[in-house]
Each structure stands twice: as C-alpha cells, then as structure tokens.
ZANU-637599 format. One record per residue (C-alpha): residue number from 1; residue in one letter; chain; x, y, z. Coordinates in pm, 1 decimal. Example, Ala and Ser with C-alpha at 12.3 -4.5 7.8 and 13.67 -1.06 7.14 Angstrom:
   seq   type   mol         xx         yy         zz
     1      A     A     1230.0     -450.0      780.0
     2      S     A     1367.0     -106.0      714.0
This chain:
   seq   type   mol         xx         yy         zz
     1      X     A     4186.0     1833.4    -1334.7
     2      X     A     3823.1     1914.1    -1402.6
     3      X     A     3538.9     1701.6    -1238.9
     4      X     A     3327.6     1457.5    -1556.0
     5      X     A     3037.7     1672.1    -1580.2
     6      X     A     2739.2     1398.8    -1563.4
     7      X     A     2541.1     1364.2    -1906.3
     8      X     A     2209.1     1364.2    -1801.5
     9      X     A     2096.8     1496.1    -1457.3
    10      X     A     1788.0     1409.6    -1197.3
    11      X     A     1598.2     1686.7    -1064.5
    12      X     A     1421.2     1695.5     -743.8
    13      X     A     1166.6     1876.9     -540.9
    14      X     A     1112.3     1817.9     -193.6
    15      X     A      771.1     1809.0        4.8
    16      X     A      846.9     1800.1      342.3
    17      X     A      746.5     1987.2      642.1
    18      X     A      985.6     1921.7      881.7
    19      X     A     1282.4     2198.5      870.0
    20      X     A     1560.6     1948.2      976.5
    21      X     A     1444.3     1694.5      770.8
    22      X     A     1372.5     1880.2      471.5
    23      X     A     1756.9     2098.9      527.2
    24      X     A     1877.8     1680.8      561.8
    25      X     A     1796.5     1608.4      261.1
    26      X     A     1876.1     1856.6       46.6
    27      X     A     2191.8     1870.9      164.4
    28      X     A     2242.8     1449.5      119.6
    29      X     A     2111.1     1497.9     -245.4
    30      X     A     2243.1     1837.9     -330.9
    31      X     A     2589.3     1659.5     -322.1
    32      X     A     2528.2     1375.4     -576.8
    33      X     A     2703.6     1514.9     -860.0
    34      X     A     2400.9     1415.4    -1115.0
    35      X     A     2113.4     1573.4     -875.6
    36      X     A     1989.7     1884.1     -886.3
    37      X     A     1738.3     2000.6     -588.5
    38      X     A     1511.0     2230.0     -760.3
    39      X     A     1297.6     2330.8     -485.1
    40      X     A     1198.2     2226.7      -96.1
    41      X     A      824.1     2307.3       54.5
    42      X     A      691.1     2276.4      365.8
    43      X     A      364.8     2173.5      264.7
    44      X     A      140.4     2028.9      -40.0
    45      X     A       -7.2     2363.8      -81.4
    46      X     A      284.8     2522.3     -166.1
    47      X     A      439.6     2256.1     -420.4
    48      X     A       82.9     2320.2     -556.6
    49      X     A      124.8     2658.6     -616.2
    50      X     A      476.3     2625.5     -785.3
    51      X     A      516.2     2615.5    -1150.7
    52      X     A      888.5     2502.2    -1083.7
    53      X     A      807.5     2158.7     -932.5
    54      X     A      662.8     2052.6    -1282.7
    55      X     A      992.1     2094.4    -1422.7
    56      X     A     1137.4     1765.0    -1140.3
    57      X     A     1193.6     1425.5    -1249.5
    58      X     A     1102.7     1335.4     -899.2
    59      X     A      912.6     1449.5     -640.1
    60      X     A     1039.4     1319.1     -278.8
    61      X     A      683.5     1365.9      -35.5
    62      X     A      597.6     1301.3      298.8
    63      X     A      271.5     1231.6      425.3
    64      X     A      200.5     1395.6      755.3
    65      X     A      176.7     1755.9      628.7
    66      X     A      -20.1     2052.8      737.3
    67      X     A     -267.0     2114.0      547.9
    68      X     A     -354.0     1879.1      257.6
    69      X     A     -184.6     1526.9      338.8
    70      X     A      112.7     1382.7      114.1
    71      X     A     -125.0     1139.3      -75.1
    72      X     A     -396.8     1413.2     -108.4
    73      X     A     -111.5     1610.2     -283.1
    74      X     A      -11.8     1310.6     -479.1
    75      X     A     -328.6     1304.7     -642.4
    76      X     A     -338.8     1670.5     -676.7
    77      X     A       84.0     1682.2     -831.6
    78      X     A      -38.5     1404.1    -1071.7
    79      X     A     -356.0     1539.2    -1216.3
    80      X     A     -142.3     1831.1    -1291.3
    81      X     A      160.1     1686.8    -1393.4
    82      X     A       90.5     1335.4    -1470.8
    83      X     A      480.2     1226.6    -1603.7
    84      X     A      630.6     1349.4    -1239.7
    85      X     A      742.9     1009.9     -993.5
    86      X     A      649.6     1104.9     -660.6
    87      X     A      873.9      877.9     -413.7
    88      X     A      642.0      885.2      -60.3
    89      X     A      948.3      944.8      250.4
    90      X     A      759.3      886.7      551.7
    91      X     A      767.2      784.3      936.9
    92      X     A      394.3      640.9      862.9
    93      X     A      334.5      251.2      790.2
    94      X     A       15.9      179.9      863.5
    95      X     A     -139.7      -68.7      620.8
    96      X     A     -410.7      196.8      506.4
    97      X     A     -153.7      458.8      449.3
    98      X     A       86.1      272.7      190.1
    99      X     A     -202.1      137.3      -37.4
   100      X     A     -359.5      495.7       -2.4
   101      X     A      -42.1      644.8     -119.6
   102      X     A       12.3      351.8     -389.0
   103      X     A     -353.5      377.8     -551.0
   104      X     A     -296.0      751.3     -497.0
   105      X     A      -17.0      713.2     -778.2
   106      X     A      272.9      711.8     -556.5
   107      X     A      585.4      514.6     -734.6
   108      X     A      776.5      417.0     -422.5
   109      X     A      731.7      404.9      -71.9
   110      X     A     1071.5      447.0      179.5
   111      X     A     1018.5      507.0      548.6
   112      X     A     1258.0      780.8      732.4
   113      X     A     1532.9      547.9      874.5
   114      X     A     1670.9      464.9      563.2
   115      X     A     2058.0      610.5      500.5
   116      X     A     2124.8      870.9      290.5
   117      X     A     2311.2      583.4       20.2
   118      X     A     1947.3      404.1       25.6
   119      X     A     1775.0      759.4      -47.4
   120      X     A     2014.5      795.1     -369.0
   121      X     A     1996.4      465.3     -473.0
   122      X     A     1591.0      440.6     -432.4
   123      X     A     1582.7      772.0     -625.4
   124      X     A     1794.1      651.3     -924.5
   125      X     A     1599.8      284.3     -903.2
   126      X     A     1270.9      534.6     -953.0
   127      X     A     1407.2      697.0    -1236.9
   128      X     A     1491.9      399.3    -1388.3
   129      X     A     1151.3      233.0    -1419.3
   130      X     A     1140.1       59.7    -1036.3
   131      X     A      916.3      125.7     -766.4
   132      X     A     1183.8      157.2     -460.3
   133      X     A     1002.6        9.5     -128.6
   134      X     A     1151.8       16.1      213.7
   135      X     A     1216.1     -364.8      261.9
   136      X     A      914.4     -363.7      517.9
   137      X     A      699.4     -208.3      295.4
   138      X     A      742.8     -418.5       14.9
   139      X     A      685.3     -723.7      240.8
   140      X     A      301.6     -602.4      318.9
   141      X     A      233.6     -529.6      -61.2
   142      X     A      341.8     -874.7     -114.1
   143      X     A      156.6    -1053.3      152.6
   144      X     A     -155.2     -827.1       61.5
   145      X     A     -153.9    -1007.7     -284.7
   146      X     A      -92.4    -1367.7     -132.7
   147      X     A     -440.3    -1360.7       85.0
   148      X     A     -649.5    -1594.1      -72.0
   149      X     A     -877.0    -1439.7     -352.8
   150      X     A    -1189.0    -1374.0     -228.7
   151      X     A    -1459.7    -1649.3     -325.0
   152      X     A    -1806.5    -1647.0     -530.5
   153      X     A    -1906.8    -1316.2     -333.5
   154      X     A    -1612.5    -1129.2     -483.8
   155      X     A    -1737.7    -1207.2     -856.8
   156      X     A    -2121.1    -1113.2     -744.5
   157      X     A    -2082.4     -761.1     -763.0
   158      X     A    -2355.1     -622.9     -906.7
   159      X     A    -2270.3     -355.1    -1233.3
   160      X     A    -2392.5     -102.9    -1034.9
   161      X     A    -2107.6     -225.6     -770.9
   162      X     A    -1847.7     -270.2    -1024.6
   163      X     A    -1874.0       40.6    -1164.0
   164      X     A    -1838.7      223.3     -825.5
   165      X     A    -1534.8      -16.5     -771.4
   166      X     A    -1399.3      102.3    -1115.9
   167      X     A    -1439.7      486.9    -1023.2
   168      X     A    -1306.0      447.4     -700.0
   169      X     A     -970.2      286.8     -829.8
   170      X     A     -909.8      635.4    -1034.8
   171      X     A     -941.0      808.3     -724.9
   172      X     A    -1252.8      963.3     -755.0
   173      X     A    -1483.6     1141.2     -457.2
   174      X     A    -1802.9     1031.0     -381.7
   175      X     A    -1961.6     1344.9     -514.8
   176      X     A    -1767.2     1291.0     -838.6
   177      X     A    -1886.9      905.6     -850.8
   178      X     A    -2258.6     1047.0     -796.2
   179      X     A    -2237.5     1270.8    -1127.0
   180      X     A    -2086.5     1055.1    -1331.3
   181      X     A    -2359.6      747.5    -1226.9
   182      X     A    -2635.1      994.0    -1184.9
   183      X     A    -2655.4      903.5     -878.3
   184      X     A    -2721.7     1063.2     -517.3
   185      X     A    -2371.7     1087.6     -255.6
   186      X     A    -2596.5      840.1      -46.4
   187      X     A    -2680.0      614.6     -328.4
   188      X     A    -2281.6      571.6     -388.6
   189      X     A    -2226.9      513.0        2.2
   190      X     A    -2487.9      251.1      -19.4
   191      X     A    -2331.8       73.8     -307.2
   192      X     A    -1969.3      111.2      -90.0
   193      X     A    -2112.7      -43.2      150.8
   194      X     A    -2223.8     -364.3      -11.1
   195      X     A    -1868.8     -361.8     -224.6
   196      X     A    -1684.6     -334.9      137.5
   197      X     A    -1948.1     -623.6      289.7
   198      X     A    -1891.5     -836.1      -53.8
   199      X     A    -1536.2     -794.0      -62.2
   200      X     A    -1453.9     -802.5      266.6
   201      X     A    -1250.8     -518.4      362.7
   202      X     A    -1274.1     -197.9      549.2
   203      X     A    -1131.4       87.9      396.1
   204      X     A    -1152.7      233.2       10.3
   205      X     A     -777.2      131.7      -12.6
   206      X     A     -812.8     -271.9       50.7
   207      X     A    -1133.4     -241.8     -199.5
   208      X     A     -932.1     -156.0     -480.6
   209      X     A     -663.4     -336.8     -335.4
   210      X     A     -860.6     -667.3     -337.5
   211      X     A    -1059.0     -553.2     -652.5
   212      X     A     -723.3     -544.9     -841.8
   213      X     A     -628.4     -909.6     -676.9
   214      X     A     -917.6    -1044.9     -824.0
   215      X     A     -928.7     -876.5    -1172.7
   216      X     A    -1287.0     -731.9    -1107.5
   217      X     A    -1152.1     -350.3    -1173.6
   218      X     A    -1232.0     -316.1    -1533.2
   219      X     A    -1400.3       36.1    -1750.8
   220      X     A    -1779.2        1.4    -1687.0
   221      X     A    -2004.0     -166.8    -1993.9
   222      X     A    -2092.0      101.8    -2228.2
C-alpha cells in the first residue's frame, strides 16, 4: 500500500557552515514526508548567489558564518526575496545578537540543542504564521518589553533624532542615513549618540528595541 502523498509541501534551504551540522539537518528534515531540502550552503555568500534559495518557504540560518554573518545575510536574503521566513539556528545568545537578528527580519530564533522533533515542529509553527523561539529566547524578548518605558527623555527626541531612530529600525547604514538626511556619516553618529544617551542603551539593537517599546518609531514628518 502506497504512502498519502502530502498536499502541500515546505521547502527548505539551509545556511550553515558547519559540515556535520549542516549533513544533521538535512538528513532530520529530508525525512519529514512534507519537506523538501532544496539546497544546503556553507556560507551567506553562497545562498546569495543562488537563484534556487528564492524558490524556499524557509530559510534555516546560522549566525557565525565566514564571511558575511547570518543576520548580515538576513538582511541581504530579504531585500531580495522579501516573502522568504528565515528561522535563525544558532549556538549564539547574547542579548545583542537575537534583537540584531529580530530587527534584521529574522522570524524565529532556536538555539542548537533543540531535538530534531522541536526543529520540525518550530519549522511548521513558522510556516504557519508563528515566530518559533527557543524557550530561553523568548524569555529575554519578553523581559526586554517589561523594563519600564523610558521617562520624559525618551519622548524628547529631537526630529532630527527621530528620524535617525526611524531609518535605523529599517536597517539602514550610516552612509545610507547620511544621503537620505543630507547629512554628513559624522553628523548621523552625532545624532546616535544623543538617541543612545536619551534612550539609554548601548547598541543600535536596544535603540530600536526601546524605540519600538515606547512607540517613538514612526515615518519622519513630510
């Protein structure tokens, strides 16, 4: 008797430099009877210069690559192909690294230890509409929108400051921020500066983090 053949099926790329890890996987997935593995790369630069990953439903991409990082090629996979749900797979935690990868576009964000049922499952959650989260993960996006809003110096941003905020969010460079504002690369650093000081954070990724907490990241004033 003939195996149901399934009536819709997932298909995946792989970004991953590790041999083992990347041979792991496609393996686990290439035996889910609805998932087809439509290509493996060792690094960011050669997803990039595939025409075959824009055919994936999901792309499954570490972060410590040679090369251009995972979230670098995030950006890059999504400018391209801006329907794709890229699934980060990674050993990395760090604070900085998950809301990089998140603002990045990233729809999910699993760590390396999970089991190969938790891979499928986070997958098929992705697919569906959900942003799958190792439970550890999740638990620091949380607790990053439960710190108290920022007070009366979060709301002073200047429009100048704003704006920067704004073209930051949508992943811009600082040379791209200067063109659009007409401004110099050391005028945008300055206004950085007094976001991060205003705002209170450290690092691009807990400015628009915090920016989004308290509703300041908005399209500039005409």
């Amino acid at each position: 008797m003939s195996s149901k053949i399934p009536e819709k099926f997932i298909s995946i790329s792989i970004v991953e430099d590790n041999k083992f890890v990347r041979a792991g996987w496609e393996a686990v997935l290439g035996d889910v009877p609805d998932f087809i593995v439509l290509s493996a790369y060792p690094s960011c630069e050669d997803a990039l210069a595939s025409e075959e990953i824009g055919q994936s439903d999901v792309v499954l991409m570490d972060i410590g690559l040679p090369g251009m990082s995972g979230i670098e090629g995030v950006k890059h996979l999504l400018e391209r192909y801006p329907e794709l749900i890229i699934v980060i797979c990674t050993v990395h935690d760090e604070d900085e690294k998950v809301f990089d990868a998140i603002c990045a576009g990233a729809m999910g964000y699993l760590l390396k230890k999970i089991t190969p049922v938790e891979l499928i499952k986070a997958i098929r959650d992705a697919v569906a509409g959900g942003s799958p989260m190792t439970p550890n993960i999740a638990r620091k996006v949380i607790a990053s929108m439960q710190v108290p809003a920022v007070q009366n110096s979060a709301t002073d941003l200047s429009e100048r400051e704003s704006e920067v905020l704004y073209h930051l969010a949508a992943g811009k460079s600082y040379s791209n921020i200067a063109g659009e504002m007409f401004l110099s690369v050391d005028g945008v650093r300055y206004h950085i500066r007094n976001i991060y000081e205003k705002l209170q954070v450290h690092s691009r990724a807990e400015a628009i983090a915090k920016g989004h907490q308290n509703r300041l990241i908005r399209p500039p004033k005409k």
